[in-house]
DSSP file (Angstrom, degrees, kcal/mol; ACC not computed):
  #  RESIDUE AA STRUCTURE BP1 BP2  ACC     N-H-->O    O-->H-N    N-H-->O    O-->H-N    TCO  KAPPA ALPHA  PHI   PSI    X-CA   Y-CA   Z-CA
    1    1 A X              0   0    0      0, 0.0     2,-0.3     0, 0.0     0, 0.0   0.000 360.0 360.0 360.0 139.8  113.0   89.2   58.8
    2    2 A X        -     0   0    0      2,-0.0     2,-0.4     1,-0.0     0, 0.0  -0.567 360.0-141.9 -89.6 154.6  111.1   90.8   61.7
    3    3 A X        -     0   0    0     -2,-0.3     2,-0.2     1,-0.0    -1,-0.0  -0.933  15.1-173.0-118.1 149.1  110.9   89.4   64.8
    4    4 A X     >  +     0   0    0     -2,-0.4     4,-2.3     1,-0.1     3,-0.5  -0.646  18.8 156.5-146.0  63.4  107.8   89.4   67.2
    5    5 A X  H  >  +     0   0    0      1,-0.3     4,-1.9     2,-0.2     5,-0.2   0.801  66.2  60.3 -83.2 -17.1  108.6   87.9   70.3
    6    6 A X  H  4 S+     0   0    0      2,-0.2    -1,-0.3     1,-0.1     4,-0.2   0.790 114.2  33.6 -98.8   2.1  105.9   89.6   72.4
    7    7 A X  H >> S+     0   0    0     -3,-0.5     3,-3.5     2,-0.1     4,-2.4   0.869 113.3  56.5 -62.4 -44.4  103.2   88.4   70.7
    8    8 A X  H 3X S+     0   0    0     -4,-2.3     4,-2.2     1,-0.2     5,-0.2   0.730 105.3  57.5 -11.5 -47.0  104.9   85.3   70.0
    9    9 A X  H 3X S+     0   0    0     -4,-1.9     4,-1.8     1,-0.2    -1,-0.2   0.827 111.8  43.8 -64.6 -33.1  105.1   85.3   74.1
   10   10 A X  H <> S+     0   0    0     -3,-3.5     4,-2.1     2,-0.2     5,-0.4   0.901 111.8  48.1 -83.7 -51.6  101.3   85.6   74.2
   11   11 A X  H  X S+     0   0    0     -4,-2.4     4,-3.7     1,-0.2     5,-0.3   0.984 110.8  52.5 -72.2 -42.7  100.5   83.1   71.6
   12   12 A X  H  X S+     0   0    0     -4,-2.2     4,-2.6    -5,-0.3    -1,-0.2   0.997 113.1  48.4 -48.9 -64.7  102.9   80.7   73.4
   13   13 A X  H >X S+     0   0    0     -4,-1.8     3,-3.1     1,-0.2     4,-0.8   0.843 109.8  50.3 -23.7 -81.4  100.8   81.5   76.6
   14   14 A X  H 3X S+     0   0    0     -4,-2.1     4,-2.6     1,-0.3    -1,-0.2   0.849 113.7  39.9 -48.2 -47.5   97.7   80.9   75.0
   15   15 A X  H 3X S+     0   0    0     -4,-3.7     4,-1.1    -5,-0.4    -1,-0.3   0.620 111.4  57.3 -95.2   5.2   98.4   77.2   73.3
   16   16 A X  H << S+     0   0    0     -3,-3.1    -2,-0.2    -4,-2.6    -1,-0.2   0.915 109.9  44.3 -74.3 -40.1  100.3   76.1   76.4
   17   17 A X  H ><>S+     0   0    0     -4,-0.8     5,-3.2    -5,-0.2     3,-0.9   0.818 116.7  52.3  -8.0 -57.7   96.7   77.0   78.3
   18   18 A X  H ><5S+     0   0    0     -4,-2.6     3,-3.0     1,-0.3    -3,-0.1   0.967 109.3  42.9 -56.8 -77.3   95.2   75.1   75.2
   19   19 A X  T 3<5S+     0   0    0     -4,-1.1    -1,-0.3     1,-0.3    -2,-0.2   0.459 112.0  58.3 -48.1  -6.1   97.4   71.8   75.5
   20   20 A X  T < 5S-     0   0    0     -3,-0.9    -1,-0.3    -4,-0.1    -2,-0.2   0.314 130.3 -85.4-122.6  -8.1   96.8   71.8   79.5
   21   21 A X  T < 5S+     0   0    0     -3,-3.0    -3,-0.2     1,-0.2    -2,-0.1   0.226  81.5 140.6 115.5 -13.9   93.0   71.7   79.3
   22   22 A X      < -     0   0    0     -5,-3.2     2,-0.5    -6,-0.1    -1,-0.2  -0.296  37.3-151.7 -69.2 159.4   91.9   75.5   78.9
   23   23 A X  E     -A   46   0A   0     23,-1.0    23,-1.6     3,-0.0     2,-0.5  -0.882   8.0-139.0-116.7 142.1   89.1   76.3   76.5
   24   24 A X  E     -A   45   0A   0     -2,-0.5    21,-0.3    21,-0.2     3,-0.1  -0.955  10.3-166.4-110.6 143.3   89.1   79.6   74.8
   25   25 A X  E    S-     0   0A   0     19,-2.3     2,-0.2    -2,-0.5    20,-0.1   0.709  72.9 -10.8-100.6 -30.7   85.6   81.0   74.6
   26   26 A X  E    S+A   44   0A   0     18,-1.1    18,-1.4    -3,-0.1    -1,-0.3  -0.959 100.2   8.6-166.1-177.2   86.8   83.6   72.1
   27   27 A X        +     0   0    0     16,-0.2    16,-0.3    -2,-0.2    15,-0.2  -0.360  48.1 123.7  79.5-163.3   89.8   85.3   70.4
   28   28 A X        +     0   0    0     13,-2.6     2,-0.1     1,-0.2    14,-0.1   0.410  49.2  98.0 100.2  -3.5   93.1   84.5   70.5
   29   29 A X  S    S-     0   0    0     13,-0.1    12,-0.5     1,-0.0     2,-0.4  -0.385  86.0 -89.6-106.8-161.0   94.3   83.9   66.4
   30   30 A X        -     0   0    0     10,-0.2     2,-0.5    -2,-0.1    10,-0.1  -0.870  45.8-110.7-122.8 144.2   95.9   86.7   64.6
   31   31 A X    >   -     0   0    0     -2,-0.4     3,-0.5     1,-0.2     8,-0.2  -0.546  24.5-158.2 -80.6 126.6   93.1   89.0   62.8
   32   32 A X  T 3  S+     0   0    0     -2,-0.5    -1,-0.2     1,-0.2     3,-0.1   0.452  86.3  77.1 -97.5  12.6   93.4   88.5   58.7
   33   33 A X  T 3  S+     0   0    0      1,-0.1     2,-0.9     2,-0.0    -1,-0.2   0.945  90.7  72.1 -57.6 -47.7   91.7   91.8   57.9
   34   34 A X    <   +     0   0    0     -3,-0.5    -1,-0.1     1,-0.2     5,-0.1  -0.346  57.9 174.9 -95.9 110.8   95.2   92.8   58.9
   35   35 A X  S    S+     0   0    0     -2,-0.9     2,-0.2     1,-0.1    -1,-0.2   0.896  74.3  33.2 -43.6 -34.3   97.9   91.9   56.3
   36   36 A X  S    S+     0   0    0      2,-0.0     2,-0.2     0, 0.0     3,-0.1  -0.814  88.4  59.2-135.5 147.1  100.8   93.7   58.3
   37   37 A X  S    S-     0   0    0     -2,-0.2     2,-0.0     1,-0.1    -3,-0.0  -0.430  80.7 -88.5 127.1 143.5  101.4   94.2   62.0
   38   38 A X  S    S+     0   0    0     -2,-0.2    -1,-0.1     2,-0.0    -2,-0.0  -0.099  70.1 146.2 -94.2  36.6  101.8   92.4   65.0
   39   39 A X        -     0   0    0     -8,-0.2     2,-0.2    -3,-0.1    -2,-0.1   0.051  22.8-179.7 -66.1 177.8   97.9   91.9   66.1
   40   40 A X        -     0   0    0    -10,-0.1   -10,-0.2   -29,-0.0     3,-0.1  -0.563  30.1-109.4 179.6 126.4   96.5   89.6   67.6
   41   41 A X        -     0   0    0    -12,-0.5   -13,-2.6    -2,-0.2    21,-0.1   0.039  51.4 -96.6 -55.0 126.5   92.3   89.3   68.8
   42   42 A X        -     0   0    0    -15,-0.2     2,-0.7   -14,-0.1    21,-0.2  -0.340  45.3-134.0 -63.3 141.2   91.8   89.5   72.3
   43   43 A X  E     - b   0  63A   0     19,-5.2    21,-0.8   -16,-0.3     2,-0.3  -0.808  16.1-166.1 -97.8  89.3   91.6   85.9   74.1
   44   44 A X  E     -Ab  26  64A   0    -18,-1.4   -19,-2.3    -2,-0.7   -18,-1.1  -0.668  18.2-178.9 -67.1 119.9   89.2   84.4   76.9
   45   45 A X  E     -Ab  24  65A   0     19,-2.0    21,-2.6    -2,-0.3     2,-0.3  -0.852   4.7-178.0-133.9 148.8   90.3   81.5   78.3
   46   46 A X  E     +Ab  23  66A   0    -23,-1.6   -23,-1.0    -2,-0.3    21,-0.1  -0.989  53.0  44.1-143.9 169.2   88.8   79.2   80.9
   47   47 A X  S    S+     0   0    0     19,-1.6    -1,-0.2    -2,-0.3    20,-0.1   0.906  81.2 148.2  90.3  30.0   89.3   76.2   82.9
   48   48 A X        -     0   0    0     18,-0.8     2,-0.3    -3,-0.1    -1,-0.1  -0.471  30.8-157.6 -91.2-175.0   93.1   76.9   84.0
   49   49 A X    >   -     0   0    0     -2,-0.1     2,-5.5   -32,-0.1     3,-1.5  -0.819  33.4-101.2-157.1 127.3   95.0   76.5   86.1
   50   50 A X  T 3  S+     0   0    0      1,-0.4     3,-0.1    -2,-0.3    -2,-0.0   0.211 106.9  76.0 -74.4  53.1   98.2   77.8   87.8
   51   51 A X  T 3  S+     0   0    0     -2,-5.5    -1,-0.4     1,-0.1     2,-0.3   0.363  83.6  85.3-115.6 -18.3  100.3   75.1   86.3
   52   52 A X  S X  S-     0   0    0     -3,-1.5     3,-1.6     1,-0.1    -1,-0.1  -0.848  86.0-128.0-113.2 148.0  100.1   77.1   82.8
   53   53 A X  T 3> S+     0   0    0      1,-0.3     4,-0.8    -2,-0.3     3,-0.2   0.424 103.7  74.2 -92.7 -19.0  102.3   79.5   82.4
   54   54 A X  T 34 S+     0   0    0    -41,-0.3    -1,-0.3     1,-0.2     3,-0.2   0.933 103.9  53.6 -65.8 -32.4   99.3   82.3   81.4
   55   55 A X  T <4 S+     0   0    0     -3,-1.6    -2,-0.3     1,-0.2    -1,-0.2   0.452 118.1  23.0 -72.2 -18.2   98.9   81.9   85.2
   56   56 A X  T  4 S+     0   0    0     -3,-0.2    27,-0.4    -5,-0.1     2,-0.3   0.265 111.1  61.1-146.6  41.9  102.4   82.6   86.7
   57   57 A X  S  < S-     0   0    0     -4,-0.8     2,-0.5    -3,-0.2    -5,-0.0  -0.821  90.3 -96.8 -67.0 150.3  104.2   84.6   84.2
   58   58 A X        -     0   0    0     -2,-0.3    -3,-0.1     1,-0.1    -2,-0.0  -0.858  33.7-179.4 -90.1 139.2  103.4   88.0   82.9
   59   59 A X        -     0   0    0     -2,-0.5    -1,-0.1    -5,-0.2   -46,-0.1   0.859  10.0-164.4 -87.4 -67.9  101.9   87.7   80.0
   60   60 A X        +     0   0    0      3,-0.2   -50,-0.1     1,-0.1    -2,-0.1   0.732  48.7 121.8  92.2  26.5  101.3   91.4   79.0
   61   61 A X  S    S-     0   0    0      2,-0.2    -1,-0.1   -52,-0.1   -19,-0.1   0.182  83.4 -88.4-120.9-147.4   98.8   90.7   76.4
   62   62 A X  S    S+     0   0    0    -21,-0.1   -19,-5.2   -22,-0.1     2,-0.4  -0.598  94.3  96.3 150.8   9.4   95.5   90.8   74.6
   63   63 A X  E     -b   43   0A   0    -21,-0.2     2,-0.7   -36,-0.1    -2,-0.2  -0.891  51.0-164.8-147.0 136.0   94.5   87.8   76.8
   64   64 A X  E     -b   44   0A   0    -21,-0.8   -19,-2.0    -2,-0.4     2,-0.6  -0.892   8.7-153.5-120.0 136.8   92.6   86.6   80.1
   65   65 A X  E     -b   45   0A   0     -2,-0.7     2,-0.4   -21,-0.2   -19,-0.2  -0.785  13.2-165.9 -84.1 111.0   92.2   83.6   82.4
   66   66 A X  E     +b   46   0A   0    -21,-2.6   -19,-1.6    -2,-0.6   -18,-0.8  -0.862  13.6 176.1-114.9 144.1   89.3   83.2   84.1
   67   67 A X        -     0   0    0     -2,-0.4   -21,-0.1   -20,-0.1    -2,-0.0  -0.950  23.9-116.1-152.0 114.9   89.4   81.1   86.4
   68   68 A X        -     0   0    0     -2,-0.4     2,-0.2     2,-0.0     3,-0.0   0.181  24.3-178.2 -37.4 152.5   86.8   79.3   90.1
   69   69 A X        -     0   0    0      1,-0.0     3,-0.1     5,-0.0     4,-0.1  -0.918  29.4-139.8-156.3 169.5   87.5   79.5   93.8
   70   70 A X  S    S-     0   0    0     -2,-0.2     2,-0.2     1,-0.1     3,-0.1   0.744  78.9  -5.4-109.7 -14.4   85.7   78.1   96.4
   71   71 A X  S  > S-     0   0    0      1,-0.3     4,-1.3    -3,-0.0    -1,-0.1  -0.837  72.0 -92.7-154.9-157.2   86.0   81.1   98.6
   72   72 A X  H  > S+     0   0    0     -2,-0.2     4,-1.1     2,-0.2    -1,-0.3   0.971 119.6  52.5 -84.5 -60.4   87.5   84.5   99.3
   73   73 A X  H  > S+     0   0    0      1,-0.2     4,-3.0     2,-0.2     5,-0.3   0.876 109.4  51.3 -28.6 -48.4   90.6   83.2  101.3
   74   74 A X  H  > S+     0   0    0      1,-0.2     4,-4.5     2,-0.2     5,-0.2   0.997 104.6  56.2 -59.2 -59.5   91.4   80.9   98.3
   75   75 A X  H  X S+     0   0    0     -4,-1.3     4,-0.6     2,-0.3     3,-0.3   0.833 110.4  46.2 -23.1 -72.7   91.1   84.0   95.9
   76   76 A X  H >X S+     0   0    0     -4,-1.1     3,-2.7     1,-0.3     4,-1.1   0.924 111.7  53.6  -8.0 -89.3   94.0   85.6   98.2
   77   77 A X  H >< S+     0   0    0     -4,-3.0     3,-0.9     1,-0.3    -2,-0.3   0.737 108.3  49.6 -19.1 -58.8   95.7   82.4   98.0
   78   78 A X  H 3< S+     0   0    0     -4,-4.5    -1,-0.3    -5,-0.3    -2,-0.2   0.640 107.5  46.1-100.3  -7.4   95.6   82.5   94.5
   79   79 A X  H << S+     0   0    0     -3,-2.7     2,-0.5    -4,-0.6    -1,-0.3   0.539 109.6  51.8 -90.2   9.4   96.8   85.9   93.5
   80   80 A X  S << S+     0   0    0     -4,-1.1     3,-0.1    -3,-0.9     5,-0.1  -0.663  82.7 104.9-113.5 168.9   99.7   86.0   95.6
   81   81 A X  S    S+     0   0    0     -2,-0.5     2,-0.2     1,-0.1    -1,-0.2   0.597  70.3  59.7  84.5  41.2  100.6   82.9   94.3
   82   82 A X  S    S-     0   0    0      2,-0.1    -1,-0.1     1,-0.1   -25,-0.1  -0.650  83.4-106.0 153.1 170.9  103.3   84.0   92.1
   83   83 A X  S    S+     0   0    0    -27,-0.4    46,-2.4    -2,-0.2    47,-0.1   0.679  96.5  74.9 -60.0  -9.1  106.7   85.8   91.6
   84   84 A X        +     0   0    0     44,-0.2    44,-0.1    45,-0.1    -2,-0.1  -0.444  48.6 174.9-105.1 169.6  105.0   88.8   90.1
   85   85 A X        +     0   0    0     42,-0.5    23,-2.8    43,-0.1     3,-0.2   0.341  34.7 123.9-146.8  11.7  103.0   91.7   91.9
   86   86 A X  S    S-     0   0    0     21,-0.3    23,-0.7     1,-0.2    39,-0.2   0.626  73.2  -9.4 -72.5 -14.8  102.1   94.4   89.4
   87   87 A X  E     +c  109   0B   0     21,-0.2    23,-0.3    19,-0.1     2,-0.2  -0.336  51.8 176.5-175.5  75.5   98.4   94.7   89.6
   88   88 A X  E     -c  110   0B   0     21,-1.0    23,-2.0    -3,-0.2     2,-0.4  -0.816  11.3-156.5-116.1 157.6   95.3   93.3   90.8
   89   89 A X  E     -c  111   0B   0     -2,-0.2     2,-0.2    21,-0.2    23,-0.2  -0.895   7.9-163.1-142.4 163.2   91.5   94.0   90.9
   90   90 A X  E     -c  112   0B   0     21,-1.0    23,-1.7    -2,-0.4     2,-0.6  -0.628  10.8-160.1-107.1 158.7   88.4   93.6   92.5
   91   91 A X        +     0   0    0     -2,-0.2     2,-0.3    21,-0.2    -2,-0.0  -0.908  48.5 122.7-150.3 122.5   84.7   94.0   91.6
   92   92 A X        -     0   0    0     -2,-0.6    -2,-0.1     1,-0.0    20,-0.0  -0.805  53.5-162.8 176.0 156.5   82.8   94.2   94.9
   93   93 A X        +     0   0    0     -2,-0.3     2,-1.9    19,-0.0    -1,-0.0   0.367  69.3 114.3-110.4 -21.9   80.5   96.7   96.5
   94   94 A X    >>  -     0   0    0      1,-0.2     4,-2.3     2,-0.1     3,-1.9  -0.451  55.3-157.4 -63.0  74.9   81.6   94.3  100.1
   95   95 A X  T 34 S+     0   0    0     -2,-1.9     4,-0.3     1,-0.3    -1,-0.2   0.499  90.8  45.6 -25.3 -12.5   83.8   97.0  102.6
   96   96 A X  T 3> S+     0   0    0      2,-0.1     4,-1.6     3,-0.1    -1,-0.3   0.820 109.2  46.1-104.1 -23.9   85.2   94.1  104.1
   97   97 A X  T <4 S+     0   0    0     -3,-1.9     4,-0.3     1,-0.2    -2,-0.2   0.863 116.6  48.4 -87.8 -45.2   86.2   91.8  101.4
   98   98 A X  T >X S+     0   0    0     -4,-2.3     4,-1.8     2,-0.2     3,-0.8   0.884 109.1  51.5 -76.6 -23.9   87.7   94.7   99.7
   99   99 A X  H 3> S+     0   0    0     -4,-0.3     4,-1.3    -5,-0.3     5,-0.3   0.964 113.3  51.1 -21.3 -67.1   89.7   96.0  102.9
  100  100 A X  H 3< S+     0   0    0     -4,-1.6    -1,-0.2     1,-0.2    -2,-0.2   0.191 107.5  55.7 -79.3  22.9   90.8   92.5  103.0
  101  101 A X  H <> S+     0   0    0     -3,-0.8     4,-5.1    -4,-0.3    -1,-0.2   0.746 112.6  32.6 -89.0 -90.2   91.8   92.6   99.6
  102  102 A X  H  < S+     0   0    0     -4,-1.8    -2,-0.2     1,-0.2    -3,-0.1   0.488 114.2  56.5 -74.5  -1.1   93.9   95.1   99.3
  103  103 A X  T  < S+     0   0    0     -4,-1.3    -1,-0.2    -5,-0.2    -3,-0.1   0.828 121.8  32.7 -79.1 -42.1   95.4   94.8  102.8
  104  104 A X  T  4 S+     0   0    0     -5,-0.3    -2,-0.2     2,-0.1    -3,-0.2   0.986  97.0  90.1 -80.8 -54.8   96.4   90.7  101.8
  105  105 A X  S  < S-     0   0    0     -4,-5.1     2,-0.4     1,-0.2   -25,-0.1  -0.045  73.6-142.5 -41.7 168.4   97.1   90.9   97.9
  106  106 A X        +     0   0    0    -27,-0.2     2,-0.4   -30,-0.1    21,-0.2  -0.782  49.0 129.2-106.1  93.4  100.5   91.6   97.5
  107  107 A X        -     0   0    0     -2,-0.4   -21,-0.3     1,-0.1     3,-0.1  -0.883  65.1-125.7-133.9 158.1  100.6   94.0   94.5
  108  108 A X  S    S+     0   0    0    -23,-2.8     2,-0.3    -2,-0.4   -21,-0.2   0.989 102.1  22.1 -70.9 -58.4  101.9   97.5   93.2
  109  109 A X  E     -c   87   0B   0    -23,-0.7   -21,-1.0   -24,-0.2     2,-0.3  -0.803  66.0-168.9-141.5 127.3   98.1   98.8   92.1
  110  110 A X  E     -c   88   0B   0     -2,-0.3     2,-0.4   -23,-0.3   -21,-0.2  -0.997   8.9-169.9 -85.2 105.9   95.1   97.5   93.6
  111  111 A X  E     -c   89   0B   0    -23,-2.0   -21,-1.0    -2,-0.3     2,-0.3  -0.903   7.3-167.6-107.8 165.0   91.7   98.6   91.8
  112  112 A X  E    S-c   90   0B   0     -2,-0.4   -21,-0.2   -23,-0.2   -23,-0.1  -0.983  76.2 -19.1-132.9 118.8   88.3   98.0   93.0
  113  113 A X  S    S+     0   0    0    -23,-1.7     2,-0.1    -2,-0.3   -22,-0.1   0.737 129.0  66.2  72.7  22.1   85.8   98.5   90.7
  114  114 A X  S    S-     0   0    0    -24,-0.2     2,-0.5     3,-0.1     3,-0.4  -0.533  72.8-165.9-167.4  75.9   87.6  100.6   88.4
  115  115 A X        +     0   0    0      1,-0.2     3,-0.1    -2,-0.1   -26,-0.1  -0.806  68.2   5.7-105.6 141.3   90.5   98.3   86.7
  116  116 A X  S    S+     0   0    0     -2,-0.5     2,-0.6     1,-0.4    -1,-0.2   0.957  85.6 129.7  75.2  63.3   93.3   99.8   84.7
  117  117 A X        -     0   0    0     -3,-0.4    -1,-0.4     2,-0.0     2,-0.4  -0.913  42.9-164.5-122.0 136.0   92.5  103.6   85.5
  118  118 A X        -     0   0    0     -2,-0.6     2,-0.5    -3,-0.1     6,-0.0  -0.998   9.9-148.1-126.9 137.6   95.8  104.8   86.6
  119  119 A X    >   -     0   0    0     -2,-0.4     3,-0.6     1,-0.1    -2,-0.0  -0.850   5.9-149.5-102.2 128.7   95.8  108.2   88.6
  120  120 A X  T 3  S+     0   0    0     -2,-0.5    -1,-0.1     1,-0.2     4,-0.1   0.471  98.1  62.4 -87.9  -4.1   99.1  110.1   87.8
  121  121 A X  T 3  S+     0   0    0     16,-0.1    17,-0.6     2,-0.1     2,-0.3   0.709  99.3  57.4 -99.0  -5.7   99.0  111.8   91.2
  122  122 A X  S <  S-     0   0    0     -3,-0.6    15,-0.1    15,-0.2     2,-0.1  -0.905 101.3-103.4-129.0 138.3   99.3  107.8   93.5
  123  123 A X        -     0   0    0     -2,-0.3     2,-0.4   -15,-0.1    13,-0.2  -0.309  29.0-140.0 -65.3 141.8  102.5  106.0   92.4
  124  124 A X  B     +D  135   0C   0     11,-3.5    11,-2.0    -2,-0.1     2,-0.2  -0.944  45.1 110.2-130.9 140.4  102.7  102.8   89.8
  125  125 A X        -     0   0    0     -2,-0.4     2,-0.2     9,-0.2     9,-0.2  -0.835  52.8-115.0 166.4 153.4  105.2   99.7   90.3
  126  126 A X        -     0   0    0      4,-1.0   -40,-0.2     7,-0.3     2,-0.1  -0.489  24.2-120.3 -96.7 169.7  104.8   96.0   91.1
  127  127 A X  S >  S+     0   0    0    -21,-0.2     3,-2.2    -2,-0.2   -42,-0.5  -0.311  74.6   4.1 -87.4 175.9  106.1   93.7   94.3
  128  128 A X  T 3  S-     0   0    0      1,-0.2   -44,-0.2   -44,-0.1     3,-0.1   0.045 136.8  -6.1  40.2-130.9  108.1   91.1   94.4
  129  129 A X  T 3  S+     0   0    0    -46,-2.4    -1,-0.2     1,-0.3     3,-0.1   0.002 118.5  79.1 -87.2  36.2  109.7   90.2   91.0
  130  130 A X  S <  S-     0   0    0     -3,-2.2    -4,-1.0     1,-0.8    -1,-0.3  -0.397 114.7 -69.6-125.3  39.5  107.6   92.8   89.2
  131  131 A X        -     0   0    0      1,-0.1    -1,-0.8    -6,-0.1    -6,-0.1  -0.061  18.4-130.8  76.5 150.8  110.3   96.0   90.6
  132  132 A X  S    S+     0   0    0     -3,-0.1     2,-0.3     2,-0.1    -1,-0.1  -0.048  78.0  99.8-122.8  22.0  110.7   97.1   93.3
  133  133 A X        -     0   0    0     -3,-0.2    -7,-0.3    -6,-0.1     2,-0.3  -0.746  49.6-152.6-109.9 158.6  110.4  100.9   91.7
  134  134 A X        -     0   0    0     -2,-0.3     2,-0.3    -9,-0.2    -9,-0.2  -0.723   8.1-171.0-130.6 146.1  107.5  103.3   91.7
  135  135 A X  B     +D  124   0C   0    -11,-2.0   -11,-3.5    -2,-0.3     6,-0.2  -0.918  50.6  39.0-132.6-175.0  106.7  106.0   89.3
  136  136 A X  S    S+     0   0    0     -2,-0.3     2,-0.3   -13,-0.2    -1,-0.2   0.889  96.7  28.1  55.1  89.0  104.0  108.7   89.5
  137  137 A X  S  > S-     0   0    0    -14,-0.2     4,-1.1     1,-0.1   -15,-0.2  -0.843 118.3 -37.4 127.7-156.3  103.1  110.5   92.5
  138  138 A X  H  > S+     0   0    0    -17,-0.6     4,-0.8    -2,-0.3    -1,-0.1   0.849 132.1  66.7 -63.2 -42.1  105.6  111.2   95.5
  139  139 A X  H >4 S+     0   0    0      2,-0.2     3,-3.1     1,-0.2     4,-0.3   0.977  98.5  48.7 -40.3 -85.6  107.0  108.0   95.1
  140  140 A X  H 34 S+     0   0    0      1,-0.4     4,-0.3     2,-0.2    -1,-0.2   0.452 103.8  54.5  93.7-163.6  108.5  108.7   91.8
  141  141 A X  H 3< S+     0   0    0     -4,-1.1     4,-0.4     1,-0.2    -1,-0.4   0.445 103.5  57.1 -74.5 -21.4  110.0  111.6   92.3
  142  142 A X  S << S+     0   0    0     -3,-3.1    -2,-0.2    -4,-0.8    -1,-0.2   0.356  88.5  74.6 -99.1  21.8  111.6  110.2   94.8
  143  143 A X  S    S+     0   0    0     -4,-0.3    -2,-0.2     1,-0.1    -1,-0.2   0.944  96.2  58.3 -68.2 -57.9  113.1  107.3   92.5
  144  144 A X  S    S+     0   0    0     -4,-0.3    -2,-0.2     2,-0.1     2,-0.1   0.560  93.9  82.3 -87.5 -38.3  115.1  109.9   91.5
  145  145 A X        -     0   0    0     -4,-0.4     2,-0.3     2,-0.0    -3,-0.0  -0.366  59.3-157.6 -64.9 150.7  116.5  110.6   95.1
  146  146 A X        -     0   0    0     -2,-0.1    -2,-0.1     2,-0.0    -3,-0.1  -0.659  19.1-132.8-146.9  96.2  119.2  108.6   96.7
  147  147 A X        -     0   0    0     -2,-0.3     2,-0.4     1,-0.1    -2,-0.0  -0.210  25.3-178.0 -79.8 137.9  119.2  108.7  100.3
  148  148 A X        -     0   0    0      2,-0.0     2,-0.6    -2,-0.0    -1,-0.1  -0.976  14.7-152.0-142.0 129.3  122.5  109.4  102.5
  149  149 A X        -     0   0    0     -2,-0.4     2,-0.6     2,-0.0    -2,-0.0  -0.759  12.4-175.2 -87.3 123.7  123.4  109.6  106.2
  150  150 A X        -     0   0    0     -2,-0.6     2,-0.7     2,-0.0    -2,-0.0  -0.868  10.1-177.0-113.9  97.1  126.0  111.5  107.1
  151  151 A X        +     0   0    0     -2,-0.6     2,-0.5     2,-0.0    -2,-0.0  -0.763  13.9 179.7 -91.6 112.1  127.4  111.7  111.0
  152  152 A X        -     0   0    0     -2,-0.7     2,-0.3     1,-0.0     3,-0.1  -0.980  18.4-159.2-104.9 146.0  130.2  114.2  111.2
  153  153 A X        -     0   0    0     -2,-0.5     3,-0.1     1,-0.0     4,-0.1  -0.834   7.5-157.9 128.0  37.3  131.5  114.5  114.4
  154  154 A X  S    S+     0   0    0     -2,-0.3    -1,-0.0     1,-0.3     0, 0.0   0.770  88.2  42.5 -34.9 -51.1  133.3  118.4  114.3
  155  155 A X  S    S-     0   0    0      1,-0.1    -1,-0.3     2,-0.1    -3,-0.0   0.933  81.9-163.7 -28.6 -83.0  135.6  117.7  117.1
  156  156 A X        +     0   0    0      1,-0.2     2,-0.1    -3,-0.1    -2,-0.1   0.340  35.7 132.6  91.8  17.0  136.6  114.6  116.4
  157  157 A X        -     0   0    0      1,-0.2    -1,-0.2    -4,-0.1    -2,-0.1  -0.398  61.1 -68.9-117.9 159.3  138.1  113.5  119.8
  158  158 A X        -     0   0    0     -2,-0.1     2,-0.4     1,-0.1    -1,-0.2  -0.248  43.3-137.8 -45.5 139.4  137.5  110.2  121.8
  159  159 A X    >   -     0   0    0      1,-0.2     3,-2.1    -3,-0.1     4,-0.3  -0.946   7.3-153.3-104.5 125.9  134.5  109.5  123.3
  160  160 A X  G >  S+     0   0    0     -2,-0.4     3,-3.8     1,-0.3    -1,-0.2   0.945  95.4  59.6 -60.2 -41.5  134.1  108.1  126.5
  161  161 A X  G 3  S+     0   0    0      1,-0.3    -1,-0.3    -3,-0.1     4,-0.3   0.748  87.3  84.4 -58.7  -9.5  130.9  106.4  126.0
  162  162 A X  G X  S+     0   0    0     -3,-2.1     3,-0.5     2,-0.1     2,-0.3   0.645  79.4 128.6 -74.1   0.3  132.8  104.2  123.1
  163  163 A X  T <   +     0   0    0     -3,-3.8     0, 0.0    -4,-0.3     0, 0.0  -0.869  57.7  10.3-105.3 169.6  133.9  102.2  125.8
  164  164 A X  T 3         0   0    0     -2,-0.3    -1,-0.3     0, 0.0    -2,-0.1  -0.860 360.0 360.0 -81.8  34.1  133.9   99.3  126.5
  165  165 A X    <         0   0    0     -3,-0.5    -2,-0.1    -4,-0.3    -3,-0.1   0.417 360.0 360.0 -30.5 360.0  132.9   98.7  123.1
């Protein structure tokens, strides 16, 4: 028997949303054109709230929460507002709000206006419990490095200034 735990992970998402009060506006079932496969119809969800577990887990799915704030600060507030950091985006034309965006989120990839484009040349990784590793760009390649200090001393003889240590 196959197993299919990452949709499984998503549908679980989706009907804990359900049971908690979110409405899905569309998607979300598994598509019966297809006999075989592990699809599953992308999902819009609203009315959540970060008590459901689409809201502070990664999901990694075929589904979105959409979701009020009463201002920008709260917005802030409410993506940093969990363990994970890989990714967040913006849609504003506003130079200040998006400054302050991407200065406050705490996230690997910030887009604005452009989400899920990834540029191979600017490095990709999350914060917090999302990695702490980069790939792509300078970054990397310097995954790959593993930095070491070395003080050799060629003499070797006492030094006065190590006292009175």
């Amino acid at each position: 028997m196959l197993r299919d735990p990452f949709r499984q992970k998503v549908e679980r998402h989706i009907a804990d949303a359900t049971a908690h009060g979110a409405r899905m506006l569309i998607g979300g079932g598994r598509p019966a054109r297809f006999e075989r496969g592990y699809f599953l119809e992308p999902a819009v969800l609203v009315n959540v709230d970060h008590s459901m577990a689409i809201m502070h887990e990664e999901t990694f799915g075929p589904a979105i929460p959409l979701m009020p704030y009463r201002d920008f600060d709260e917005a802030i507030a409410l993506c940093n507002d969990s363990q994970y950091g890989l990714g967040a985006c913006l849609l504003s034309h506003d130079a200040r709000l998006v400054k302050r965006f991407f200065e406050d989120v705490k996230a690997g990839t910030i887009w604005i206006n452009d989400p899920l484009t990834d540029n191979y040349a600017g490095p990709f990784g999350g914060m917090k419990m999302t990695g702490g590793s980069r790939e792509l760009g300078q970054e990397g390649l310097d995954e790959f490095l593993e930095v070491k200090h070395v003080h050799w001393d060629i003499d070797g003889g006492v030094k006065e200034y190590w006292y009175p240590y």
